[in-house]
N, C-alpha and C positions, 0 to 999 in steps of 0.2 A: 582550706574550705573546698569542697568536690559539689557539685552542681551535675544536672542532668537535660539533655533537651533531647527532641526529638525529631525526626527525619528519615527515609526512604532508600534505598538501592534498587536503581531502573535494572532489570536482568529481564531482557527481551523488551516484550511489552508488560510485563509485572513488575510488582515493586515490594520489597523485602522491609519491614520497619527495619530502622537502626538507633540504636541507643546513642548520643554523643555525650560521653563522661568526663570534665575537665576538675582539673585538680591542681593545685599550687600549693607549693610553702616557699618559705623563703630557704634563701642559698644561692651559689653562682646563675646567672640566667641562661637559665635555657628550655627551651619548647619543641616535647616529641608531640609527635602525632602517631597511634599505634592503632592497629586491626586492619593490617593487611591495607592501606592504601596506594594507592596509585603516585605517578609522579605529578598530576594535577591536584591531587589531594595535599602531598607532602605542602606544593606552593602557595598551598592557602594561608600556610600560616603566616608569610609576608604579606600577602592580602590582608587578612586578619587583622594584622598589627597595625598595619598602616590606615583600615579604616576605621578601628577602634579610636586615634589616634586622633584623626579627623573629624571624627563624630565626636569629638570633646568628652570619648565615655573612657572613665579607670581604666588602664593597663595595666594586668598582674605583674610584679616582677619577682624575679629567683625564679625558681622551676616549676616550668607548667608540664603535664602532662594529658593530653587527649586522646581516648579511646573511644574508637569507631566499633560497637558491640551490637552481631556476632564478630567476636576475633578472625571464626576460618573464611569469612565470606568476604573478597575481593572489594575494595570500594573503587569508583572511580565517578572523574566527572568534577565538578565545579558547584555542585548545590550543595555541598557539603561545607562551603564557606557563612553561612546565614548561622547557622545551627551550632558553630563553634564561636562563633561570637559571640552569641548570646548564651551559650555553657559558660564561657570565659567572665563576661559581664556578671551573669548571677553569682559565680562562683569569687570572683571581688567584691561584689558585693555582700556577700552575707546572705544572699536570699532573697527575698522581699519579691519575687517577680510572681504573678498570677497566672495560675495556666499551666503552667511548664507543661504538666505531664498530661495534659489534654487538647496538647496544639502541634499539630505537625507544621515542621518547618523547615525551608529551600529555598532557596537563593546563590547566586552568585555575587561576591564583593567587588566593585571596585574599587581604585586605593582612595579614591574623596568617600566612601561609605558608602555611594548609591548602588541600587540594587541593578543588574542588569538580568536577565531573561534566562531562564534555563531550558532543556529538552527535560520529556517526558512527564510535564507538571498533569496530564491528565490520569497518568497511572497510580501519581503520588494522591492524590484526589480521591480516584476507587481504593487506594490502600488507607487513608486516614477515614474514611468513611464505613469501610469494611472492619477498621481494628476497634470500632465505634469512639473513636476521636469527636470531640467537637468543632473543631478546627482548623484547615490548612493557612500559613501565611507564607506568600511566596512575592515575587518580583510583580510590581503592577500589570508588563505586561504578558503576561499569563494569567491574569486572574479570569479572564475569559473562557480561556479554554478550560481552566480548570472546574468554573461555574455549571460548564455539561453534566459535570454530575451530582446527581440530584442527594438530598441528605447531608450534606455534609455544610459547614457555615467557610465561605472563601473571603478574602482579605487578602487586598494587591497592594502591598507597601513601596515606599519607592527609595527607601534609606533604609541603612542600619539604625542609625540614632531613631527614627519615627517607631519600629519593630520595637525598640528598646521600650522607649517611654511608654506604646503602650502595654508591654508587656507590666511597667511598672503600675499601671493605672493611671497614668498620668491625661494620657489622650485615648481618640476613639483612631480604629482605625475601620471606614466607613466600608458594609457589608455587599460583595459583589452581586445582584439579583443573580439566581438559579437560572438557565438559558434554557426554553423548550425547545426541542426538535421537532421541525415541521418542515412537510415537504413542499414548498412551493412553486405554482410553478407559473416561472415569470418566462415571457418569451428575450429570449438573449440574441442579440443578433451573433452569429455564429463567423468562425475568423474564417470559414470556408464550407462554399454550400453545394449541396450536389446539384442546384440548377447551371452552376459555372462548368457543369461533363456536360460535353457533350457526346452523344454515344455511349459504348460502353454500357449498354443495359445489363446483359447479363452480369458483370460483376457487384452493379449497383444491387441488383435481385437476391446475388450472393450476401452483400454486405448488411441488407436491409434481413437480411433471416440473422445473420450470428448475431445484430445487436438484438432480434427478436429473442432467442435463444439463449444470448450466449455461448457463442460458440466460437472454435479457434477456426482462423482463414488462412491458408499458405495461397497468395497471387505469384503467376509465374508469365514474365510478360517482357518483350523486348523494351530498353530504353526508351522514353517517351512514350510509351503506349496509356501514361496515367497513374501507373499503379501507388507514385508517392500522393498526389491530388488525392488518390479515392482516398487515401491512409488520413489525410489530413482533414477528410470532409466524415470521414468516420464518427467526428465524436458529437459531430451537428441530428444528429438521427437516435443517438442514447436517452434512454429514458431518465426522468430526473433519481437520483440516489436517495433510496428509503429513509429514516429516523435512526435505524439501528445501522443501519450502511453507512450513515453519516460519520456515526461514532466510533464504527469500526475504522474506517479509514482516515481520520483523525486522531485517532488514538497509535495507527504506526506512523503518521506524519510527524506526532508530536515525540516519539521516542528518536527520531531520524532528525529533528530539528529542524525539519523543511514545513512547516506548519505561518500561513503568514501572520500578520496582525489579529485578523479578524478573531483566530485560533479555531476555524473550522472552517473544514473543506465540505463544500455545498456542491462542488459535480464532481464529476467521476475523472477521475485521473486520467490521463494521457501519456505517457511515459514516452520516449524515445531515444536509449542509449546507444552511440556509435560502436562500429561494428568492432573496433579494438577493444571494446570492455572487455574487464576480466571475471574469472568466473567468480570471486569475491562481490566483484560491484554488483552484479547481476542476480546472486542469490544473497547475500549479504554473509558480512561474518565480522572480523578481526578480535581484538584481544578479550575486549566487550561489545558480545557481539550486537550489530545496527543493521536493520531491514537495508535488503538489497533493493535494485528495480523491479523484482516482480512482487516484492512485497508493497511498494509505493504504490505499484500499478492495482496496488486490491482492488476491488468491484472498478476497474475499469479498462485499460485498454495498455497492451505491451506491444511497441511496434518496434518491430527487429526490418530496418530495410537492409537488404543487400544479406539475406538471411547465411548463405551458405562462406559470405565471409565472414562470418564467425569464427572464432576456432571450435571445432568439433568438440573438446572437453568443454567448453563453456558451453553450447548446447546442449549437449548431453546432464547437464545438469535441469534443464529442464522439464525431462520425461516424471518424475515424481511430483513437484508440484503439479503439471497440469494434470495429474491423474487423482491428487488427493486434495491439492487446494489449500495446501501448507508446504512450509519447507523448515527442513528442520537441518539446524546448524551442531555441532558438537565441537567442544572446545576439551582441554584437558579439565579445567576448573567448573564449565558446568555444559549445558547441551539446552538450548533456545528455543522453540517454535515459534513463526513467523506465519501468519494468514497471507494465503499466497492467491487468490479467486482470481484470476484475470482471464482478460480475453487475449489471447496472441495474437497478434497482425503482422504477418510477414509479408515480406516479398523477395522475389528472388530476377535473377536472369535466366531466360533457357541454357545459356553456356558462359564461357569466360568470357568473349566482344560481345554477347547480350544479342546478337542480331539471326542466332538459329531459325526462328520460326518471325523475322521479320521477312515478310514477302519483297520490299525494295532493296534490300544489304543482303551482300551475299558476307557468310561466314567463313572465319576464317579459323574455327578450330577444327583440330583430327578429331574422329569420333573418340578416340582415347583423351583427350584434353575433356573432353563433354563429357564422357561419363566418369570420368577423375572428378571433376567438376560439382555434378551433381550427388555423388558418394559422397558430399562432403555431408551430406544429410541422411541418418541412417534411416533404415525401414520402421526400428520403434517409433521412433520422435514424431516419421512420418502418423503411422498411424495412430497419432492421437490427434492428429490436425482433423477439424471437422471436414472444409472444407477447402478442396484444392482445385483453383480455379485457372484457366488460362483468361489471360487481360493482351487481346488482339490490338496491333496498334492501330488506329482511325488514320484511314487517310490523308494528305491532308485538304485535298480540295475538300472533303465531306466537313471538316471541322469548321470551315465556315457556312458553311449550307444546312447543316440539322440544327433543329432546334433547340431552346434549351431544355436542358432537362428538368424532371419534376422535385420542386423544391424540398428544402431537408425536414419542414414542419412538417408537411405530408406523410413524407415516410415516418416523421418521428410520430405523429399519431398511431399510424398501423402497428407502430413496432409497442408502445405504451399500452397500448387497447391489447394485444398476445402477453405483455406482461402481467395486465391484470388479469388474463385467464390461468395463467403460471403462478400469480401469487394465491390465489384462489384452491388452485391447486397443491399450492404449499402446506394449507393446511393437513394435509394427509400425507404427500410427501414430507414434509420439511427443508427444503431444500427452495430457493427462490426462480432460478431459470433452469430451461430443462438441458442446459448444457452440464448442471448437477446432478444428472441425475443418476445412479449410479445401476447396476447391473439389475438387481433384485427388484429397485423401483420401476424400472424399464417395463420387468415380468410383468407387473403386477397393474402398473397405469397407462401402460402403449401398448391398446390390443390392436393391429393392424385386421383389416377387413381380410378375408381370405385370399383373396386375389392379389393382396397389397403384398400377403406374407410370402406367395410364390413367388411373387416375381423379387422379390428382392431376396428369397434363396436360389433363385435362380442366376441372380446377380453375384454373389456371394461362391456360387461352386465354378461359374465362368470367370470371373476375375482373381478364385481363389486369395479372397480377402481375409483378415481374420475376424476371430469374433468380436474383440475390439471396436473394429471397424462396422462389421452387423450391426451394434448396440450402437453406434455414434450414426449412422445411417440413420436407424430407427429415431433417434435425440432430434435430427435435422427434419422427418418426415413431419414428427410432431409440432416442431416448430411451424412448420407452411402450415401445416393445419389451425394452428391459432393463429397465424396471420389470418386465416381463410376465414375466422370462426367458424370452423368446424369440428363438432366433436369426436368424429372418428378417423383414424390412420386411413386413407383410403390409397387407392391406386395409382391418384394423380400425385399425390404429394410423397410417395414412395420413390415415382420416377423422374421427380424435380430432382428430391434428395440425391440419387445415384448420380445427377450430370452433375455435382458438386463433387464428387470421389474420383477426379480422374487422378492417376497414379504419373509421382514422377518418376523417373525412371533414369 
């Protein structure tokens, strides 16, 4: 008797239906598993057995055979154990099961039968919803996340045997409500706030534009001077993450399996991988390939400290997302895209003892050590950094004597109030911050007053910059300007934007 169920293949952030076909007759025992699976697929079928077994449901015996259909497509992954169970059960039994071919199904077994949790249930979701399924049943906890998406009827089972019976009509298995995305905005007390700087205005002034904007920051500052604080008071000033930013970024949490209980991420990501990553971890990839950090980092923040000890190839793999806002993986077997939007937050030292431009330490590199040093950053990668700021170290008599600084609610109202002048603007753009915006949109929605356009061609043939750089100049002008609410590029905010392009060298 051959039986059929159904189920999903995660490839990036999409997902493939998969046909699961099991078959038995009698004869010596034994059980393939066939269509290209993995070696976590192959070990399902001890999984399988053993919770079959436990679940007190029929085991076939003589020769089974399970195919994974399309045959040429790669399986891999652990939800591919729910789905052969219950091929296996129907197909012992004779039939009799309701649904089969209008219910997507995912799970991971374990050997007592309970379901444990999979990656990527909210792809499986838009893919049973999209093939017009009525259906998904997957591990309880996932039914949450997978409830984001709307149309489709979700059911969190927490066994094999419960999936069974009610497959048979025996029992109900109770309907997960659909989950609206709504932006709320609750005040959270922040794990670090820019009233704890003292000093440091200027970078703050810096920080408080790229969150207005989004836009990428390279700090360049002796040891102590601040620059990890500001990084870490950064994300107290972002504006709360849209409806569809919600589900975008949840939707690669969930493929990457870093997604918590809740099964959505409500603020904006923070990222921070050590400077030993490799260029795998950072852009993602392996056999099937998994978003890297700056895919995690979508609509929110990638902080690289200690930037130039990177390795230069793992840098370099940066210049393309931050130009298109994807990154795209290629394997022999298939080729991936990964939403890549982030904000970059680096920082660096002026030299290798970090003490170049501290006024109390005197330095101890050759100018060849220093600019070996700072080569370890090319001129491209440069010029895609918005803004390049130096972070002076504070004395330290003055660190007790100035005041505190202006808290992070504050700045985060200014920087909310430019965002909604930007989402407003979207409409015509398309695009949400004007750190998006791209060459054409530039022409077309950042007309600089006359005087604004001089001088910053002026700036432009004296520091021989490129045009890259002109257009991200322009990106930044516009930004002060909706901090300002003001509708036009004017002259003042042209010649803010330029003391943020100092060049490092």
């Amino acid at each position: 008797m051959s039986s059929r169920t159904l189920t999903g293949s995660v490839i990036g952030l999409d997902a493939q239906l998969v046909e699961v076909e099991a078959n038995h007759w009698m004869g010596q025992y034994k059980f393939h598993v066939v269509g290209l699976p993995d070696a976590m697929v192959q070990e399902a079928r001890e999984r399988v057995k053993s919770a079959l077994r436990q679940s007190r449901l029929p085991y076939p015996h003589g020769h089974m055979v399970v195919n994974l259909a399309p045959a040429d497509l790669r399986k891999g992954g652990t939800l591919y154990d729910l789905p052969i169970a219950i091929a296996l059960h129907a197909a012992t039994r004779g039939g009799g099961m309701q649904d089969l071919d209008q219910t997507l199904l995912a799970g991971e077994l374990a050997l007592d039968g309970s379901l444990r949790p999979i990656t990527g249930a909210l792809s499986l979701a838009a893919l049973a919803r999209d093939r017009g399924l009525q259906s998904i049943i997957l591990p309880e906890a996932n039914a949450a996340e997978a409830a984001l998406i709307p149309g489709i009827t979700v059911r969190g089972a927490t066994s094999l045997a419960q999936v069974a019976a009610y497959l048979r009509g025996e029992i109900d298995i109770p309907v997960t409500p659909t989950r609206k995305l709504t932006v709320e905005h609750v005040e959270k007390t922040p794990d670090a706030d820019f009233s704890c700087i003292r000093g440091q205005e200027h970078a703050k002034r810096a920080l408080e534009i790229a969150a207005g904007g989004g836009h990428n920051v390279l700090m360049q500052g002796p040891p102590g001077s601040g620059k990890t604080l500001l990084a870490r008071c950064f994300p107290s000033i972002l504006p709360p993450l849209e409806p569809s930013e919600m589900l975008e970024v949840t939707r690669v949490w969930s493929v990457a399996g870093a997604l918590g209980s809740d099964g959505l991420v409500t603020d904006r990501p923070f990222r921070s991988p050590h400077h030993t990553a490799s260029g795998v971890s950072l852009v993602g990839g392996g056999t099937f390939p998994r978003p890297g950090e700056i895919s995690l980092a979508h609509r929110g923040v990638l902080f690289l400290d200690e930037f130039p000890e990177f390795g230069r190839s793992v840098l370099e793999n940066l210049r393309q997302p931050l130009e298109d806002g994807t990154v795209t993986v290629s394997r022999i077997q298939q080729t991936v895209k990964f939403p890549a939007r982030f904000m970059l937050l680096a920082a660096m030292n002026p030299c290798p003892c970090g003490y170049a431009t501290d006024p109390g330490r005197t330095c101890t590199c050759s100018p060849l050590h220093v600019s070996n040093y700072r080569k370890r950053l090319s001129g491209p990668l440069l010029d895609r950094i918005d803004l390049l700021i130096e972070v002076p170290k504070v004395p330290t008599e003055k660190l007790l004597a100035l005041e505190p600084g202006e808290p992070s609610s504050a700045i985060r109202e200014r920087v909310i109030r430019a965002r909604d002048i930007q989402k407003t603007r979207a409409q015509e753009t398309g695009v949400l911050t004007n750190g998006e915006l791209s060459g054409e949109m530039i022409r077309t929605h950042i007309r600089p007053k006359e005087d604004a356009k001089t001088l910053l061609e002026h700036a432009v043939n004296r520091f021989q910059l490129s045009g890259r750089a002109y257009f991200r100049i322009l990106k930044v002008a516009r930004t002060i300007a909706d901090l300002a609410g003001v509708e036009t590029v004017e002259v003042e905010h042209v010649a803010e934007a330029l003391q943020y392009r100092q060049v490092i060298e």
